[in-house]
PyMOL Python script that loads the backbone (N, CA, C, O; Angstrom):
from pymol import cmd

cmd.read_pdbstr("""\
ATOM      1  N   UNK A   1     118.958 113.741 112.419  1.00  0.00           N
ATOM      2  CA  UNK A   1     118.258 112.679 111.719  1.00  0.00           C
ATOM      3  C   UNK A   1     116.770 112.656 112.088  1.00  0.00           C
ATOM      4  O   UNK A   1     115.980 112.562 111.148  1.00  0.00           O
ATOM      5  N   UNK A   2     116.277 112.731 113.363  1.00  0.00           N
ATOM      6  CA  UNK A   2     115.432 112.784 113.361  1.00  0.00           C
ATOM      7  C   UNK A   2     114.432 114.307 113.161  1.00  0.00           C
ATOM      8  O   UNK A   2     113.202 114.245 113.142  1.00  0.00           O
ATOM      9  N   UNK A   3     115.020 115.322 113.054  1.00  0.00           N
ATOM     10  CA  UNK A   3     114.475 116.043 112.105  1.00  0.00           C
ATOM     11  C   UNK A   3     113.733 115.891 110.535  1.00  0.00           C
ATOM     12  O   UNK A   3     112.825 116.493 109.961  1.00  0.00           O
ATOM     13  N   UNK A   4     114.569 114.842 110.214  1.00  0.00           N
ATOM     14  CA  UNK A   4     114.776 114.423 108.864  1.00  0.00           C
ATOM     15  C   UNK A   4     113.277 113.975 108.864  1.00  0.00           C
ATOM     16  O   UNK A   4     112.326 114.539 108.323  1.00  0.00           O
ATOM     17  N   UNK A   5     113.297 112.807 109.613  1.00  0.00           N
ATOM     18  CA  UNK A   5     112.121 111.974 109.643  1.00  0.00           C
ATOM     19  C   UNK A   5     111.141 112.431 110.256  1.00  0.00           C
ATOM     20  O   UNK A   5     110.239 111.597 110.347  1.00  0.00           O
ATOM     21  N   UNK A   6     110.885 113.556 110.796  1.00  0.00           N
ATOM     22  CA  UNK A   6     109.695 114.574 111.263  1.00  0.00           C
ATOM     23  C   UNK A   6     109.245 115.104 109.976  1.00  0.00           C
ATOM     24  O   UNK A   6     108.093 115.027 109.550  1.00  0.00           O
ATOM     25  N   UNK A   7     110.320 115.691 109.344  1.00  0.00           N
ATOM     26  CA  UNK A   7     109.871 116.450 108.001  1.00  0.00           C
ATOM     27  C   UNK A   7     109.466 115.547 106.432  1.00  0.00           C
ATOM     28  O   UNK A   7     108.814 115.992 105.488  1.00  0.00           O
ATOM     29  N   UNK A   8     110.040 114.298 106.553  1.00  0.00           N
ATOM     30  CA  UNK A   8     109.220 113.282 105.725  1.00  0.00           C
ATOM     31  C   UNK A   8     108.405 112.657 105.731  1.00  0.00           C
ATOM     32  O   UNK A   8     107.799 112.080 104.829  1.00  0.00           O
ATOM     33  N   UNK A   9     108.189 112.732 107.672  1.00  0.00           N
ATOM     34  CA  UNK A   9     106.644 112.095 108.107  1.00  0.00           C
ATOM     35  C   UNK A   9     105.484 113.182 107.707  1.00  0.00           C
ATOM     36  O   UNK A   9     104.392 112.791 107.295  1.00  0.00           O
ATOM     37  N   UNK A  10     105.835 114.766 107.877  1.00  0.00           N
ATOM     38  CA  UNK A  10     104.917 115.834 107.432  1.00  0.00           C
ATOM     39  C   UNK A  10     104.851 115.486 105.896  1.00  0.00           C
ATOM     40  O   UNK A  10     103.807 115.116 105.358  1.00  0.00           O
ATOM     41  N   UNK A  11     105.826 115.606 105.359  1.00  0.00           N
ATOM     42  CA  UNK A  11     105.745 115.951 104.111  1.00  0.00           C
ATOM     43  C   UNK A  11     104.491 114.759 103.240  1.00  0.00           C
ATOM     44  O   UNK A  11     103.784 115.066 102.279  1.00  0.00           O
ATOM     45  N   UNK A  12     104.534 113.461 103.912  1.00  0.00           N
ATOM     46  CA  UNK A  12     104.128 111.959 103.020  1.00  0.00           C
ATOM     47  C   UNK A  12     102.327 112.544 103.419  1.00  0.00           C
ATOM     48  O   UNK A  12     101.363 112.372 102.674  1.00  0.00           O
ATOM     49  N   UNK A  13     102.303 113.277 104.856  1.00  0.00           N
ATOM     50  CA  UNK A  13     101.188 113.474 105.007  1.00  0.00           C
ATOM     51  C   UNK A  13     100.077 114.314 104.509  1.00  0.00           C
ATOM     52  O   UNK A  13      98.900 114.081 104.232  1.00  0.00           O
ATOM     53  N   UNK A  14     101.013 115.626 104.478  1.00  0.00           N
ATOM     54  CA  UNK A  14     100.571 116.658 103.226  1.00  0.00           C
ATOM     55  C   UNK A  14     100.046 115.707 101.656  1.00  0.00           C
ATOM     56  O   UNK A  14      99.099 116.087 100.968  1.00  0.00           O
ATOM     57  N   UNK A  15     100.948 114.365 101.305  1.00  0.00           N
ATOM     58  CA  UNK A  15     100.729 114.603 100.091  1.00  0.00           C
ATOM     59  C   UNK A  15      99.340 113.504  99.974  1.00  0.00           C
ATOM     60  O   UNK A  15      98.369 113.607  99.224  1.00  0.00           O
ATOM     61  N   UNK A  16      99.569 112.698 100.749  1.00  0.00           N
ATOM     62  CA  UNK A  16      97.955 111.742 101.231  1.00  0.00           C
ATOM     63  C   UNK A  16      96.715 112.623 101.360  1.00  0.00           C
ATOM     64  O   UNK A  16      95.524 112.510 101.071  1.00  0.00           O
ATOM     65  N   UNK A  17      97.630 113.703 102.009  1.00  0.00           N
ATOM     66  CA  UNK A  17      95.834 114.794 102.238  1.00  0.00           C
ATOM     67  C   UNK A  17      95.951 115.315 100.895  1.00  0.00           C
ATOM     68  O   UNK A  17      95.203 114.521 100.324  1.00  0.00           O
ATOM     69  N   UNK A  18      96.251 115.875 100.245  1.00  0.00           N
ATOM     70  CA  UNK A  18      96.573 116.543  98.680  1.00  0.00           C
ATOM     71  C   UNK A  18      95.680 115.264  97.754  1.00  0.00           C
ATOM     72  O   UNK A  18      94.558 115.415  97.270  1.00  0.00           O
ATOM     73  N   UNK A  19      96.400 114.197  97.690  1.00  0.00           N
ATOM     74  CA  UNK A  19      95.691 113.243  97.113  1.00  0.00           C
ATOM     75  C   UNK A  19      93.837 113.153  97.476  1.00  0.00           C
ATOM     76  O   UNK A  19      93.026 113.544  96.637  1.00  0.00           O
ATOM     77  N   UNK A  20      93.479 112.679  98.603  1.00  0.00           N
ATOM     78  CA  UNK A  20      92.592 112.639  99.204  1.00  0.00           C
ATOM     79  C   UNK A  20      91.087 113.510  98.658  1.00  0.00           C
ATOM     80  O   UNK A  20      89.925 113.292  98.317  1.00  0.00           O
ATOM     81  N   UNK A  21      92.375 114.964  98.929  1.00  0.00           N
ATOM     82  CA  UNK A  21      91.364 116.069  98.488  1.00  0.00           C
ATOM     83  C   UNK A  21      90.944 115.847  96.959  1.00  0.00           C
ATOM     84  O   UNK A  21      89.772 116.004  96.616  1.00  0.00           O
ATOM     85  N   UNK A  22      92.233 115.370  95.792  1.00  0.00           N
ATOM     86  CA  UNK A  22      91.676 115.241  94.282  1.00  0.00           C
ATOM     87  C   UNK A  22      90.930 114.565  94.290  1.00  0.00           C
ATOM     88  O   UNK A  22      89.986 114.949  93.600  1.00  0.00           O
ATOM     89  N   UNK A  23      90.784 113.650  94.733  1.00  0.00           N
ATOM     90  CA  UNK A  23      89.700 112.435  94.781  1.00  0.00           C
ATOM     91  C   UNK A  23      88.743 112.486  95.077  1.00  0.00           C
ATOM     92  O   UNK A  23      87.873 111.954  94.387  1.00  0.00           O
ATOM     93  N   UNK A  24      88.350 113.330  96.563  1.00  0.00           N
ATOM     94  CA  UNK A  24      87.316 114.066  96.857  1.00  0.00           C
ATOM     95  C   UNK A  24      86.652 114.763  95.668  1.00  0.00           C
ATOM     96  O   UNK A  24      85.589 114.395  95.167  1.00  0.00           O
ATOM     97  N   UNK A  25      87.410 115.844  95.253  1.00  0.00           N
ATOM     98  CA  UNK A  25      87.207 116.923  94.140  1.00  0.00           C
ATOM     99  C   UNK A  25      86.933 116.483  92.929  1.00  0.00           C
ATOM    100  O   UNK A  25      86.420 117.253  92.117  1.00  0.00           O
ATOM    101  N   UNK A  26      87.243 115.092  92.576  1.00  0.00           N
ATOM    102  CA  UNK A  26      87.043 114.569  91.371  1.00  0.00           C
ATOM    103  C   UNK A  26      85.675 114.139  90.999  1.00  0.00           C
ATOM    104  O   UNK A  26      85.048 114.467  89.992  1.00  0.00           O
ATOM    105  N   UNK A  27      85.281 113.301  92.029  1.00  0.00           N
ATOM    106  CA  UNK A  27      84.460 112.489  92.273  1.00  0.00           C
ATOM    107  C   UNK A  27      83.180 113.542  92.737  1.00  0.00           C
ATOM    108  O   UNK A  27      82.361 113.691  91.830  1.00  0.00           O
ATOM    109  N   UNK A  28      82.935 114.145  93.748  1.00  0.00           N
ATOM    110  CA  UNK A  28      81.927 114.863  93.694  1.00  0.00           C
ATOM    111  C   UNK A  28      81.609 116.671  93.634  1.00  0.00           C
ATOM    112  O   UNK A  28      80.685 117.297  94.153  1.00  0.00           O
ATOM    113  N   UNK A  29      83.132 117.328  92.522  1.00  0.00           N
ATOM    114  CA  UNK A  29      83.161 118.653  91.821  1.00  0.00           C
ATOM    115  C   UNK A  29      83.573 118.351  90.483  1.00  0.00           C
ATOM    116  O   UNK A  29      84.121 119.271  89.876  1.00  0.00           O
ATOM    117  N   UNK A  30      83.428 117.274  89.906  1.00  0.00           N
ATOM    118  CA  UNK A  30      83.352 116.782  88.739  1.00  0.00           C
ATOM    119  C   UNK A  30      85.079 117.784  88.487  1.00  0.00           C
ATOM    120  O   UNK A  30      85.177 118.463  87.465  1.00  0.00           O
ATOM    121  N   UNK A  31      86.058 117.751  89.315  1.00  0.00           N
ATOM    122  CA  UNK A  31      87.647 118.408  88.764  1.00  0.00           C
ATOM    123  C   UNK A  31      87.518 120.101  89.033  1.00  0.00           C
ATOM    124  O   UNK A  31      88.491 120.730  88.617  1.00  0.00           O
ATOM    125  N   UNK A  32      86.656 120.745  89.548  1.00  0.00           N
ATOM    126  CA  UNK A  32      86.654 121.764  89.185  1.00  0.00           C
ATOM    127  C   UNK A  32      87.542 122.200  90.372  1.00  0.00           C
ATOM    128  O   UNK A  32      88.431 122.968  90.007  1.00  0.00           O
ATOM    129  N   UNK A  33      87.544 122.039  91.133  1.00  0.00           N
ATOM    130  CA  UNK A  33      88.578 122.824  92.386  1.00  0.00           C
ATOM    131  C   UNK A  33      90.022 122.396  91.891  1.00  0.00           C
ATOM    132  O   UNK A  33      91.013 123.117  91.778  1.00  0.00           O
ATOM    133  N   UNK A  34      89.893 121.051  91.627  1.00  0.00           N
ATOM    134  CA  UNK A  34      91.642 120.284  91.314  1.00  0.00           C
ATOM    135  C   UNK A  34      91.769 121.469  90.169  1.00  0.00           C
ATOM    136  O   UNK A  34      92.386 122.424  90.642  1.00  0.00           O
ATOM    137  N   UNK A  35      91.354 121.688  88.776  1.00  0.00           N
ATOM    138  CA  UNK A  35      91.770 122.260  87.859  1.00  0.00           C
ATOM    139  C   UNK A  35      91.981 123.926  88.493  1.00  0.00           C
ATOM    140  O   UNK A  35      93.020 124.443  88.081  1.00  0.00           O
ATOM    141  N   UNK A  36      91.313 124.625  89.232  1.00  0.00           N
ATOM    142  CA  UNK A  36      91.628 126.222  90.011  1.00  0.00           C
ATOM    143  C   UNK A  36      93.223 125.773  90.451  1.00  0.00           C
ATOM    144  O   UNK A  36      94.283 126.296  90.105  1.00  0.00           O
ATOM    145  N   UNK A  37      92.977 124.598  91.349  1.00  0.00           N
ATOM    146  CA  UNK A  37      94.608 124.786  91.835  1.00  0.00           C
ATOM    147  C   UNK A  37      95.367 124.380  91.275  1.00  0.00           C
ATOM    148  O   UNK A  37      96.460 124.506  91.828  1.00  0.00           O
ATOM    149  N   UNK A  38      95.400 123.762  90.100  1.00  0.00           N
ATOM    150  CA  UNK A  38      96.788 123.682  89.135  1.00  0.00           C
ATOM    151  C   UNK A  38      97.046 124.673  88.513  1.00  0.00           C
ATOM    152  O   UNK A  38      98.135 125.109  88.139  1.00  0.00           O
ATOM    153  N   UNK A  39      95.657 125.196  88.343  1.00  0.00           N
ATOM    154  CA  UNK A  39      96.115 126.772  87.441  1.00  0.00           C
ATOM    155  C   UNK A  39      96.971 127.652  88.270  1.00  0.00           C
ATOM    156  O   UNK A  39      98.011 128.139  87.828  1.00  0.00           O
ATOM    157  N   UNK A  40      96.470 127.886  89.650  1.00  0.00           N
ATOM    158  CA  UNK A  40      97.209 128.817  90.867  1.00  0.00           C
ATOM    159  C   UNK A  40      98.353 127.965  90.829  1.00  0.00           C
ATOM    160  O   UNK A  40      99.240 128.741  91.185  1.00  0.00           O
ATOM    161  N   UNK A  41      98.961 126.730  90.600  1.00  0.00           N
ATOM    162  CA  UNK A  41     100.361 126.410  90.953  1.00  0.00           C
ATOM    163  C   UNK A  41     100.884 126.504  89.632  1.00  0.00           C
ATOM    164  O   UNK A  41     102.111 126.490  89.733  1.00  0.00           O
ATOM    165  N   UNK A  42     100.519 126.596  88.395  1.00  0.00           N
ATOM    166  CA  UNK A  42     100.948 127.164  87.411  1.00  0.00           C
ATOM    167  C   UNK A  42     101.584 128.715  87.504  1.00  0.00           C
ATOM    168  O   UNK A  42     102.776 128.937  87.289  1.00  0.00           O
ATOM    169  N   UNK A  43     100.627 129.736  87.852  1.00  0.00           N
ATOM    170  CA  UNK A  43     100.332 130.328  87.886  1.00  0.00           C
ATOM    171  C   UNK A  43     101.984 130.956  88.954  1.00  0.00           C
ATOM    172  O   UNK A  43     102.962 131.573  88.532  1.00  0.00           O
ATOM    173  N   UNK A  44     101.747 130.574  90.061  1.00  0.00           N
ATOM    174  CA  UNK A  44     102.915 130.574  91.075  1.00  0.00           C
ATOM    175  C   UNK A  44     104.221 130.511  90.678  1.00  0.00           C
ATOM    176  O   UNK A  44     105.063 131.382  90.900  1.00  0.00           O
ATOM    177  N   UNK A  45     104.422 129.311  89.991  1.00  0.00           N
ATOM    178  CA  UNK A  45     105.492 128.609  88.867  1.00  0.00           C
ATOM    179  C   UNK A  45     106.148 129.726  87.984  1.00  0.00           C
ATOM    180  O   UNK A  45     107.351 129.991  87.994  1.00  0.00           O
ATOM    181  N   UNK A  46     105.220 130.327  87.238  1.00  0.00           N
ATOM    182  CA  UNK A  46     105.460 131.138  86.434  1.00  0.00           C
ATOM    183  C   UNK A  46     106.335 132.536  86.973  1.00  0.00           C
ATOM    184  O   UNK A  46     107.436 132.956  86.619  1.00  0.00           O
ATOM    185  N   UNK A  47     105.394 133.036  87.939  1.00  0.00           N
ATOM    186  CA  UNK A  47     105.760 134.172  88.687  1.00  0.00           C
ATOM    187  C   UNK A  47     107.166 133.962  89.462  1.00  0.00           C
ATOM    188  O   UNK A  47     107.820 135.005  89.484  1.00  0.00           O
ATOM    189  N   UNK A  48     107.649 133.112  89.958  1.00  0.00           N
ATOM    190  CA  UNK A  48     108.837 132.392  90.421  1.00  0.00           C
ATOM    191  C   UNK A  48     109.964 132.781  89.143  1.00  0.00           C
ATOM    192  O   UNK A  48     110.923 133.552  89.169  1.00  0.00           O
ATOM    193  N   UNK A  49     109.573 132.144  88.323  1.00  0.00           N
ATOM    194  CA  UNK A  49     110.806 132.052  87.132  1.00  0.00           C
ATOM    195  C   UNK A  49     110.239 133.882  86.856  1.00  0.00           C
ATOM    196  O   UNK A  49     110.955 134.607  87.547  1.00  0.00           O
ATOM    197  N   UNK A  50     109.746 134.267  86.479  1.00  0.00           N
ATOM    198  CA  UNK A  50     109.944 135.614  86.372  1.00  0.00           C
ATOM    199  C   UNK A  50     110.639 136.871  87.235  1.00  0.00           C
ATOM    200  O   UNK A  50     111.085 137.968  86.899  1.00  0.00           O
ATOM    201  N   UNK A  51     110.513 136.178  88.495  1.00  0.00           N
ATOM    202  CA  UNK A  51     111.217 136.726  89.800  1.00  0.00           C
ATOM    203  C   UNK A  51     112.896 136.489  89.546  1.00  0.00           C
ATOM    204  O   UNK A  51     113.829 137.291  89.524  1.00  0.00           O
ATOM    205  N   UNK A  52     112.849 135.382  89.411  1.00  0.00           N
ATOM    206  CA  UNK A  52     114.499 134.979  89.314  1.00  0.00           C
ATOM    207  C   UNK A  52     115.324 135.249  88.003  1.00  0.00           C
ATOM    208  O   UNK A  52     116.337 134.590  87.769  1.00  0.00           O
ATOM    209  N   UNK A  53     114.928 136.112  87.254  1.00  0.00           N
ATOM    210  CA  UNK A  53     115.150 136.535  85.943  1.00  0.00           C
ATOM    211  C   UNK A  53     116.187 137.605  86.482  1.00  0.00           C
ATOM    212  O   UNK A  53     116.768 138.353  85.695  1.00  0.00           O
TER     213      UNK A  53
END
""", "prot")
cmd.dss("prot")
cmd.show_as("cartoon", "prot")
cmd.util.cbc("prot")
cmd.orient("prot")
């Protein structure tokens, strides 16, 4: 169990910093880094389902 809650305490933190960073990125790269990395997790996404084919 408390594994559990090590890995949901990482995980909530990753996504606060993730957030953080769009906001950052929004606000003074007018989106341009946020939009690179959706494309690369698109991008990832894709290659995944092509792998598992």
């Amino acid at each position: 169990m408390a594994r559990l809650d090590r890995a949901m305490r990482g995980l909530v933190v990753f996504a606060l910093l993730f957030a953080l960073g769009a906001v950052i990125d929004a606000v003074y790269f007018k989106g341009r880094h946020l939009d690179d990395a959706q494309k690369a997790l698109f991008g990832l996404t894709s290659l995944k389902h092509q792998i598992g084919r």
